[in-house]
N, C-alpha and C positions, 0 to 999 in steps of 0.2 A: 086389023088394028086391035089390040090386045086392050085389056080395061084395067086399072089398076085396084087390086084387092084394098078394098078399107080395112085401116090397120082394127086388130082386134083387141079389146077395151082389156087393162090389167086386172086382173081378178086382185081383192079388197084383199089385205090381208084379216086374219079375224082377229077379233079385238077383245081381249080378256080383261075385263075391270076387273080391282081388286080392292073393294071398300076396306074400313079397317074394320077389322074384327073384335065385337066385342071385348071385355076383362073376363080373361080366365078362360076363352073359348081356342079352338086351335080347326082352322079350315083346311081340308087338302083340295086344293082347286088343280086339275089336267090342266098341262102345259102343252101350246105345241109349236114345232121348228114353225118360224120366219112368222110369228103370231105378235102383237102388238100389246105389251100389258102397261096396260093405264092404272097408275097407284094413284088412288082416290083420297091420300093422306099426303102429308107433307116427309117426304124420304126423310128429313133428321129426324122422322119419328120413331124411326125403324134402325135395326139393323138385320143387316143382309149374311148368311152364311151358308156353307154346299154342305150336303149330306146325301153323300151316293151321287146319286144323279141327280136330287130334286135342288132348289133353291132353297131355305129357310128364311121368313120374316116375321122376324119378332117383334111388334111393335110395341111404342110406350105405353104402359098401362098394362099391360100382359098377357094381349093378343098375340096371336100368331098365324100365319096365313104358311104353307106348304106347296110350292108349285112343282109337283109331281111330273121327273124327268125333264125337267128344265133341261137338263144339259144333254140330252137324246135328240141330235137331230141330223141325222143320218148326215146326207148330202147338202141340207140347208144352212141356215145360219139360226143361233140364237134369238130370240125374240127380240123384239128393241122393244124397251121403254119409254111412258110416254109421264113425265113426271106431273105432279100436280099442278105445277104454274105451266102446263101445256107443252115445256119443252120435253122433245125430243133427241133421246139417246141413246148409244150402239148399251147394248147389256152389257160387254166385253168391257168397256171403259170407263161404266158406270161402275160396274161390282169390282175392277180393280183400284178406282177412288176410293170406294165407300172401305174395303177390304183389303191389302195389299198382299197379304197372306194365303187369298183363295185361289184355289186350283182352277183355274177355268176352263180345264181340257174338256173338250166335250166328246159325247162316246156315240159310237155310231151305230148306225139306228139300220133299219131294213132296208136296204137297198143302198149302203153305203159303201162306200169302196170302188177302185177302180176296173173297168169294163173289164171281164176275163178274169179276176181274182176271185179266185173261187175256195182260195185254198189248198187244194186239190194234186194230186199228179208227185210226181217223183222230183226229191230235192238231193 
């Protein structure tokens, strides 16, 4: 008689606060795929815009926060956001509310790509 495997518990994802940033100050905070960032300010505060890979957030008063390769995540998904009143939302849907103009193409990362594509070999 065979025993049944306890399922195994899902690893957290990690959780990136992003207080607002003082006046006149500018943070670069690491981003990462399938990571959870919690705005610690009220999103009309801000606004949202892509540079390269990273996110920009400029906030009211003349902070800015830098989330470095935000859009680098290989195989995973963009982080979800986790707004100040607690909800909960895909990045992808957020940033094209907030922005309707922004590229959202995200660019792959180490290990992205399908099994065998190497690049490689005679075309």
């Amino acid at each position: 008689m065979s025993q049944a495997t306890p399922a195994q518990p899902q690893a957290q994802a990690q959780v990136i606060r992003l207080a607002k940033p003082a006046t006149g100050t500018t943070q670069a905070v690491a981003s990462q795929p399938g990571a959870q960032i919690q705005l610690e300010f009220p999103e009309g505060q801000a606004t949202f815009s892509r540079s390269g890979n990273d996110l920009s957030v400029a906030v009211d008063g003349g902070g800015n926060v830098t989330l470095t390769n935000f859009f680098v995540v290989g195989n995973q998904n963009l982080p979800t956001l986790k707004l100040a009143d607690g909800t909960e939302v895909a990045s992808a849907d957020f940033l094209a509310a907030q922005n309707p103009n922004m590229d959202l193409t995200t660019a792959a990362g180490p290990g992205a790509g399908a099994p065998g594509s190497g690049g490689e070999g005679s075309y």
